[in-house]
C-alpha positions as CSV (number, residue, x, y, z in Angstrom):
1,X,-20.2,7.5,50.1
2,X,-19.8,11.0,51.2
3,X,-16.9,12.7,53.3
4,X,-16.6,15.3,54.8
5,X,-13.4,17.8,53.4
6,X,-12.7,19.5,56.2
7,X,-11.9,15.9,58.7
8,X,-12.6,13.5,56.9
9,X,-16.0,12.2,58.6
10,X,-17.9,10.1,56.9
11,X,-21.4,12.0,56.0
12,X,-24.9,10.4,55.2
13,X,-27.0,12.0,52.7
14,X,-29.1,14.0,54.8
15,X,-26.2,15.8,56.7
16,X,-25.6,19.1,56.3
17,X,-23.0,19.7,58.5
18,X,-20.6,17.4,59.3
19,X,-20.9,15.7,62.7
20,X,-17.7,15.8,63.5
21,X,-16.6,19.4,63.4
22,X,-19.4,21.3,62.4
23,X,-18.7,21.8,58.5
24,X,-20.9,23.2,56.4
25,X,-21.9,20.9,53.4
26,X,-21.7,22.4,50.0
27,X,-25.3,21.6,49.1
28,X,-24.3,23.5,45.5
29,X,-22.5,20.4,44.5
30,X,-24.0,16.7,44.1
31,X,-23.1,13.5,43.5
32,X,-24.9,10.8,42.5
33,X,-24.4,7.1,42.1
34,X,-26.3,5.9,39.5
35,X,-24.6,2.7,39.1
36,X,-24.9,1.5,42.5
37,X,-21.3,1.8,43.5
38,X,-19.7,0.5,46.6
39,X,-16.7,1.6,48.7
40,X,-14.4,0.2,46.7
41,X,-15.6,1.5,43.3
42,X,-15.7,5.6,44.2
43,X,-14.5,7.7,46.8
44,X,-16.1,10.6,46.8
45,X,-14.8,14.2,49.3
46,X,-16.8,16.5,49.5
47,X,-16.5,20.4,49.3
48,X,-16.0,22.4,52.4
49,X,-18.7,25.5,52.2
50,X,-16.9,28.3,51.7
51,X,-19.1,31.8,53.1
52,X,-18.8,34.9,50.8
53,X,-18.7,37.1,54.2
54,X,-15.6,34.9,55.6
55,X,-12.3,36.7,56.2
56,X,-9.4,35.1,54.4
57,X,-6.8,36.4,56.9
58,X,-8.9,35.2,60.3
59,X,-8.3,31.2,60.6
60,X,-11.1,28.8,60.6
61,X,-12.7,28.0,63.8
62,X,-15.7,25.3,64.7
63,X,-18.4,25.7,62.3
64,X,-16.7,28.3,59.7
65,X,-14.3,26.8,57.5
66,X,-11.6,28.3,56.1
67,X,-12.3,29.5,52.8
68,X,-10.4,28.2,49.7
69,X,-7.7,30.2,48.5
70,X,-5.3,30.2,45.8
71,X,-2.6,29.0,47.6
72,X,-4.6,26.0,49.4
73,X,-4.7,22.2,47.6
74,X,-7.4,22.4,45.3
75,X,-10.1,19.4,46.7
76,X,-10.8,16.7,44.8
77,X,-14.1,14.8,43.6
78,X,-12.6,11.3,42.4
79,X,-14.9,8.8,40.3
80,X,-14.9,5.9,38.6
81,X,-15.6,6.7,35.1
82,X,-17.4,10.4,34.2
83,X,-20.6,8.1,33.4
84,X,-20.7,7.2,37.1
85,X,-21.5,10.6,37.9
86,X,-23.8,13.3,37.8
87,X,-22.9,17.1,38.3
88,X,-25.6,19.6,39.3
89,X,-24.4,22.9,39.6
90,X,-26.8,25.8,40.7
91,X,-25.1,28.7,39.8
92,X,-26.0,30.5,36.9
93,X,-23.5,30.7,34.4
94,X,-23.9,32.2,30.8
95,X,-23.6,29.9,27.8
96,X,-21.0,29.8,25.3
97,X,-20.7,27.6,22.0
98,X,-17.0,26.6,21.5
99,X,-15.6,25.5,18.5
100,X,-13.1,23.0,18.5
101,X,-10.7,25.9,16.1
102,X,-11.1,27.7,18.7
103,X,-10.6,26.2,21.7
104,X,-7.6,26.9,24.1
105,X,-7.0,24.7,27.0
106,X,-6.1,26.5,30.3
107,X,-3.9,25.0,33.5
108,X,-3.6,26.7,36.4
109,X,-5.3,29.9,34.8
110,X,-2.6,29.6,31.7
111,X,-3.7,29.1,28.6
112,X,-1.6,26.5,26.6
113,X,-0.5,27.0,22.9
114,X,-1.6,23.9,21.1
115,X,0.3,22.9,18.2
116,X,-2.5,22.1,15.4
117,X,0.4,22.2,12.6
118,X,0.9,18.4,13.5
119,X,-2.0,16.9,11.0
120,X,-1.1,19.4,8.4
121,X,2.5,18.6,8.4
122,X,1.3,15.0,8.4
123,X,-1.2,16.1,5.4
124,X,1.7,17.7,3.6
125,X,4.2,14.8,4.0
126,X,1.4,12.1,2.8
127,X,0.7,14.0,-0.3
128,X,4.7,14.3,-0.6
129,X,5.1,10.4,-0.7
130,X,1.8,10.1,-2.8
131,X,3.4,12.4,-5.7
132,X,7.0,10.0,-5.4
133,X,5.0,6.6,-5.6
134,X,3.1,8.1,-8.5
135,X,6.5,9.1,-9.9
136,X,8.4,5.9,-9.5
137,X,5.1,4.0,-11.1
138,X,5.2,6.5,-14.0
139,X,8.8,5.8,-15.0
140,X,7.9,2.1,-14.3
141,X,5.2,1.8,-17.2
142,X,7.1,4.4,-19.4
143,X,10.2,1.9,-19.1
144,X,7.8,-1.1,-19.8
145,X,5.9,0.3,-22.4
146,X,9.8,2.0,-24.2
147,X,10.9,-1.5,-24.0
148,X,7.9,-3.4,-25.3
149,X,7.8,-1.3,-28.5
150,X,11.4,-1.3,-28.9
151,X,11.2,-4.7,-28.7
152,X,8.7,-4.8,-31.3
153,X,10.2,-3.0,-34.1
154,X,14.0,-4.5,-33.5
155,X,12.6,-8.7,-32.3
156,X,14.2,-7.9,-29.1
157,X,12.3,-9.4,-25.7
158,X,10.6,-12.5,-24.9
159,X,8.2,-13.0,-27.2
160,X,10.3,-10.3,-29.6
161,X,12.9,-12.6,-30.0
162,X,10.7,-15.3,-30.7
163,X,8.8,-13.3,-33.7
164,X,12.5,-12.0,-34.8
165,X,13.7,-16.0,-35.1
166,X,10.6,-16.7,-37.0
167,X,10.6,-14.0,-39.6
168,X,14.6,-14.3,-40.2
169,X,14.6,-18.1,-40.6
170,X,11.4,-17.5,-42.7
171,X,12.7,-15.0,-44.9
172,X,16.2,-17.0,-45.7
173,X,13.9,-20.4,-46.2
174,X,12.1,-18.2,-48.4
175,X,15.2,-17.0,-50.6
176,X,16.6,-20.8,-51.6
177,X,13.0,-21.3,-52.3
178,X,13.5,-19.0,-54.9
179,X,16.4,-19.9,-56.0
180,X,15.2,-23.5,-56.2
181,X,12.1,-21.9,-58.6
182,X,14.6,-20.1,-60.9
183,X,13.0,-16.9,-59.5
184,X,16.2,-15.0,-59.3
185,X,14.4,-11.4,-59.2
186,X,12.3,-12.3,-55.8
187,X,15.2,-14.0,-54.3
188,X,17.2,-10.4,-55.0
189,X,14.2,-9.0,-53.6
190,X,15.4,-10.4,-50.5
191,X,18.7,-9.0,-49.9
192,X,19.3,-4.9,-48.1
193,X,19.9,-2.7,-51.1
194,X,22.4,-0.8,-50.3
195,X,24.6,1.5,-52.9
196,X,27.3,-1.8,-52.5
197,X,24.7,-4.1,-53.4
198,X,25.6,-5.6,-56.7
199,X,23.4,-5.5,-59.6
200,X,20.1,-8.3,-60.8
201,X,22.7,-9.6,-63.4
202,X,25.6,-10.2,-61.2
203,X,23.2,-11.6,-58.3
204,X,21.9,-13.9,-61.3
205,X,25.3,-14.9,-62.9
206,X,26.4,-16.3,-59.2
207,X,23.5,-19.2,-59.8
208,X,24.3,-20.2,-63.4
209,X,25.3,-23.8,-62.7
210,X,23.3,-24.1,-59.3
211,X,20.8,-26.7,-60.1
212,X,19.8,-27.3,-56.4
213,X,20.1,-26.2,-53.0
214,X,19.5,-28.1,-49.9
215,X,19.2,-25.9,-46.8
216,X,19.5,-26.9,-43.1
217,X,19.2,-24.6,-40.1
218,X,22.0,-25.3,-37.8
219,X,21.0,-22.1,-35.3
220,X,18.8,-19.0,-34.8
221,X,20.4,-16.5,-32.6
222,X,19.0,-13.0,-32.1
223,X,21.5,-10.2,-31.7
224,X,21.8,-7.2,-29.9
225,X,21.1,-4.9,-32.7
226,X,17.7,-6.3,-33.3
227,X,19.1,-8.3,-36.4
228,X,19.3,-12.4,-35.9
229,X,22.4,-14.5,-37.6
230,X,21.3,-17.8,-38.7
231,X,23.7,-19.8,-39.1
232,X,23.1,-22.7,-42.1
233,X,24.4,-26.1,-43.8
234,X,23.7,-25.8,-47.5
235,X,24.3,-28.4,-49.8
236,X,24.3,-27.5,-53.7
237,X,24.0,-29.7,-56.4
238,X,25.8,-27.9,-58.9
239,X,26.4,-28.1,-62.7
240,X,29.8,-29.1,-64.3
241,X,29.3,-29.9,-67.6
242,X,26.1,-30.9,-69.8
243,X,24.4,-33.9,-68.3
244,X,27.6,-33.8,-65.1
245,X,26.7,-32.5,-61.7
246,X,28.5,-32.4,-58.5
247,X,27.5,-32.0,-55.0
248,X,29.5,-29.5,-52.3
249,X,28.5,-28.3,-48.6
250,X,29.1,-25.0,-47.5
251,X,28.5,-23.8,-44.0
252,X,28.0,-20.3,-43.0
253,X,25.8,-17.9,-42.0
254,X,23.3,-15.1,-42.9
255,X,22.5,-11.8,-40.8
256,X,19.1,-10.8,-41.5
257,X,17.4,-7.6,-40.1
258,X,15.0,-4.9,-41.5
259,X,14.9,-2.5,-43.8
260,X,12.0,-0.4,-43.8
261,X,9.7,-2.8,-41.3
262,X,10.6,-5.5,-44.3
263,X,13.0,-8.3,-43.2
264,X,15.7,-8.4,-45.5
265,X,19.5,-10.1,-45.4
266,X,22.1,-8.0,-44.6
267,X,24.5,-9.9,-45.2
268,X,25.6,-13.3,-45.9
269,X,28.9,-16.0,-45.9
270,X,29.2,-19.5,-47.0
271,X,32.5,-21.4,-47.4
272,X,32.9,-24.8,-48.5
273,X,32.8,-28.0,-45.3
């Protein structure tokens, strides 16, 4: 439905003046309804013709309008949606390719500063919290991987203390296995040399009138210097006299760690039950 701007008649499409009061109808602008539209979807004013040969200072009278000025309420053309109409304009205006860069909105004849640093601050501020995730991941694996080889070498962690338990029960079953074999030089073997370490032929006087030794593990514990105590019952069947042996039970410990990657005892007490 059509309007008329000047009074407010309402126009049919083949008016050109408005019945009313004589208003010229701008035929330069159109608009269509090419969704069928009723009153109540689109209201639609149309534009007052405005005559190049008009005085601006003389007041409108019957069929001239007053022409539009800057200081007069700018008329409307209200729609439903922009696809629910269609603008025909006759003028000739030239063409101009604007890029979105480029582009300055204007209000009211003033052109507006748009702010475009918003998405590169954005930008910046994503690739800032990129860089600390990365950086908080990186010292994450470095930690895991520090602690999984230092673990490793010294039987700490999880499954480190469960290899470090192993190896130092194994390697003290191992030396009264020796001892029991009367193979005194593997069972010296077995102990950290150290410049207090005594000599093959004190370690091998010690076990003169050992006959045999009986071993049981009481506890495996894993220290925090990578070294494991293993605590131990032992009981020795000893030598008195020719064809006279005696039994005693010591209980003690051993502290066994390594020495060059090789698991050795570091040291070791037994005193008698």
């Amino acid at each position: 439905m059509v309007f008329c701007g000047q009074c407010g008649f309402q126009l049919s499409p083949r008016d050109r003046h408005c019945p009313r009061c004589g208003t010229a109808v701008d035929t330069d602008v159109i608009v269509e309804d090419t969704d069928g539209i009723d009153e109540d979807d689109a209201t639609v004013i149309s534009l007052p013709y405005s005559n190049s040969n008009t005085d601006p200072s003389q007041p409108a009278t019957g069929n001239q309008p007053k022409p539009y000025t800057a200081g007069d309420q700018q008329p409307m053309i209200l729609a439903r949606a922009h696809s629910d109409v269609t603008w025909q304009d006759n003028g000739n205006h030239p063409s101009a390719e604007v890029s979105p860069a480029s582009y300055t909105p204007t209000v009211a004849g003033q052109k507006l500063q748009v702010d475009r640093s918003g998405a590169k601050g954005r930008a910046i501020s994503l690739v800032i919290i990129l860089l600390g995730l990365l950086l908080v991941l990186g010292a994450m694996v470095f930690f895991a991987v520090q602690q999984g080889v230092f673990g490793f070498l010294t039987g700490q962690g999880t499954n480190g203390d469960a290899a470090a338990t192993q190896q130092a029960q194994a390697v003290v079953q191992q030396y009264y296995d020796d001892i029991n074999s009367r193979h005194y030089m593997a069972a010296y073997d077995l102990w950290k040399h150290t410049p207090q370490t005594q000599t093959f032929l004190e370690f091998k006087t010690g076990y003169v009138d050992t006959v045999h030794d009986d071993i049981t593990f009481n506890s495996v514990t894993p220290q925090d210097n990578g070294t494991v105590r293993v605590s131990v019952t032992v009981v020795a069947t000893e030598r008195v006299q020719v064809g006279v042996t005696r039994q005693s039970t010591y209980t003690g410990y051993y502290i066994v760690g390594q020495q060059n990657a090789i698991w050795k005892i570091w040291q070791g007490s037994l005193n008698p039950a």
